[in-house]
matplotlib code that plots the C-alpha trace (Angstrom):
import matplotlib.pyplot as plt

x = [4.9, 8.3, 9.7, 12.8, 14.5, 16.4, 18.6, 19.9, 24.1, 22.9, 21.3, 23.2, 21.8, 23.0, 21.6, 20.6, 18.1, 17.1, 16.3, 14.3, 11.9, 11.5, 10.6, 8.5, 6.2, 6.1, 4.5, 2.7, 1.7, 0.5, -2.9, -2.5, -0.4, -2.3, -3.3, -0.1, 2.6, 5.8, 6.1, 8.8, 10.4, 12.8, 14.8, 16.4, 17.2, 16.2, 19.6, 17.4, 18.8, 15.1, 14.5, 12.7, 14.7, 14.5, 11.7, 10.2, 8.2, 6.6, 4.8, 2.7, 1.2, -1.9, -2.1, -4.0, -4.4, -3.0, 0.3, -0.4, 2.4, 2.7, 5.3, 6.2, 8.7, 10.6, 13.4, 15.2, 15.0, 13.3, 10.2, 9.5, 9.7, 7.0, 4.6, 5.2, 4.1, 1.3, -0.2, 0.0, -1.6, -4.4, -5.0, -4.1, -7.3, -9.2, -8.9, -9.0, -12.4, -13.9, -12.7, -13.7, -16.7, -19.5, -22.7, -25.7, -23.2, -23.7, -20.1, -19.7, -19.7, -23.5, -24.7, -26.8, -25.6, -26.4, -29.4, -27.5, -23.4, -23.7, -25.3, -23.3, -22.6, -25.2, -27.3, -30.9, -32.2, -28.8, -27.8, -25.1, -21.8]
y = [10.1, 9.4, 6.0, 4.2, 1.3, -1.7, -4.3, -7.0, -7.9, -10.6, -9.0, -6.4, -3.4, -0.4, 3.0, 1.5, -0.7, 1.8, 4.1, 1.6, 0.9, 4.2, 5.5, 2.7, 2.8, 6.4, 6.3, 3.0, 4.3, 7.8, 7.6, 7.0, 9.4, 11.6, 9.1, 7.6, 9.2, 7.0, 3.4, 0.9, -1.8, -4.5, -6.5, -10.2, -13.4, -16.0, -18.5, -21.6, -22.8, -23.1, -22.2, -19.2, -17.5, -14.0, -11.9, -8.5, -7.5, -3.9, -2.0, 1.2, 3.3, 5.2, 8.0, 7.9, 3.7, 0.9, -0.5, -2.3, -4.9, -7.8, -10.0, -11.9, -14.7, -15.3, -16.8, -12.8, -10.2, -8.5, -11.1, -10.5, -6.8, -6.8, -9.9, -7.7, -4.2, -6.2, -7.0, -3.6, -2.1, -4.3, -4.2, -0.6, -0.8, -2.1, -0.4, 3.3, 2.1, 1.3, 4.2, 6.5, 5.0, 4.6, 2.5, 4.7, 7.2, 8.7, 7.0, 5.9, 2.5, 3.0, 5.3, 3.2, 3.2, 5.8, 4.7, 6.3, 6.6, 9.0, 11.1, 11.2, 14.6, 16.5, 18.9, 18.2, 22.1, 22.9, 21.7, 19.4, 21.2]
z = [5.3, 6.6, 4.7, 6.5, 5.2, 7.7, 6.3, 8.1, 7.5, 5.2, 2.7, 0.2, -1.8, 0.5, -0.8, -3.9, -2.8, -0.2, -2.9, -4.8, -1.9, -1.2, -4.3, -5.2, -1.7, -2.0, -5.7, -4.2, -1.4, -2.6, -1.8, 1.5, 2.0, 4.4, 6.3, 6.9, 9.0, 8.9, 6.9, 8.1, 5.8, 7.6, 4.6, 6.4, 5.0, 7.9, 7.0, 7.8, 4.6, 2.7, -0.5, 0.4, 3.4, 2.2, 4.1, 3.9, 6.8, 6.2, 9.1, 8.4, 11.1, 10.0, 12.2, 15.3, 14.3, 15.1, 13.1, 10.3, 9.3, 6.8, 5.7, 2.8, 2.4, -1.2, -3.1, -3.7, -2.0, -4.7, -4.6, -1.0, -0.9, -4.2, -2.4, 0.9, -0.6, -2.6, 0.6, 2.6, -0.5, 0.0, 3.7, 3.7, 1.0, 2.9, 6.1, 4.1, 2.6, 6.0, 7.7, 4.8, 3.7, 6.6, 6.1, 4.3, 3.2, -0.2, -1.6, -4.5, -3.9, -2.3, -5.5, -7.9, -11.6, -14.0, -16.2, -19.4, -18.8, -21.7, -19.3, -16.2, -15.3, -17.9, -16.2, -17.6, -18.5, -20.3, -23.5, -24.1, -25.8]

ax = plt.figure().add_subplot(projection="3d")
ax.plot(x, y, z, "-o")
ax.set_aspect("equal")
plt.show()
């Protein structure tokens, strides 16, 4: 998963801030790894002199999917990247489970619970160590 980083000239960080993102989508991001093939984050402040003019817009593109973007607007830079990545990992979430998880599938989410957790995992003819 390729991770690239776009600032506009109003907003200041350079490589540190680049780093930052990067490491934190790519431990964020990990379990979609596979599935994703390049992640895209675009860092502006819009200068319409609100409150909250800073914006983080970040596009993933699942392989052989459609984009995905989302965008978040905050007071610091810092808020809109973390609202920004809250919300990919929640679509991205959601759009992983659907694609992985089809209808009358034996998933975990369609197993019924275990009548005894204790149990879970015991084979029934051997003894328990």
């Amino acid at each position: 998963m390729q991770i690239q980083v776009n600032t506009d000239h109003n907003i200041h960080g350079g490589e540190g801030l680049a780093t930052y993102v990067t490491t934190d989508l790519e431990s964020g991001l990990s379990r979609f790894s596979g599935w994703l093939t390049r992640v895209e984050v675009h860092l502006s402040e819009d200068g319409n002199g609100k409150p909250e003019d800073k914006k983080c817009t970040i596009e993933a593109r699942p392989g052989g999917k459609q984009p995905v973007a989302v965008t978040h607007h905050a007071t610091t830079v810092d808020d809109a990247y973390a609202g920004a990545a809250q919300k990919l990992e929640r679509v991205l979430e959601s759009q992983y489970t659907r694609a992985h998880d089809h209808k009358g599938s034996d998933s975990i989410r369609h197993m019924p619970a275990p009548d005894d957790p204790e149990q879970v995992g015991v084979i029934e003819d051997q003894p328990r160590i």
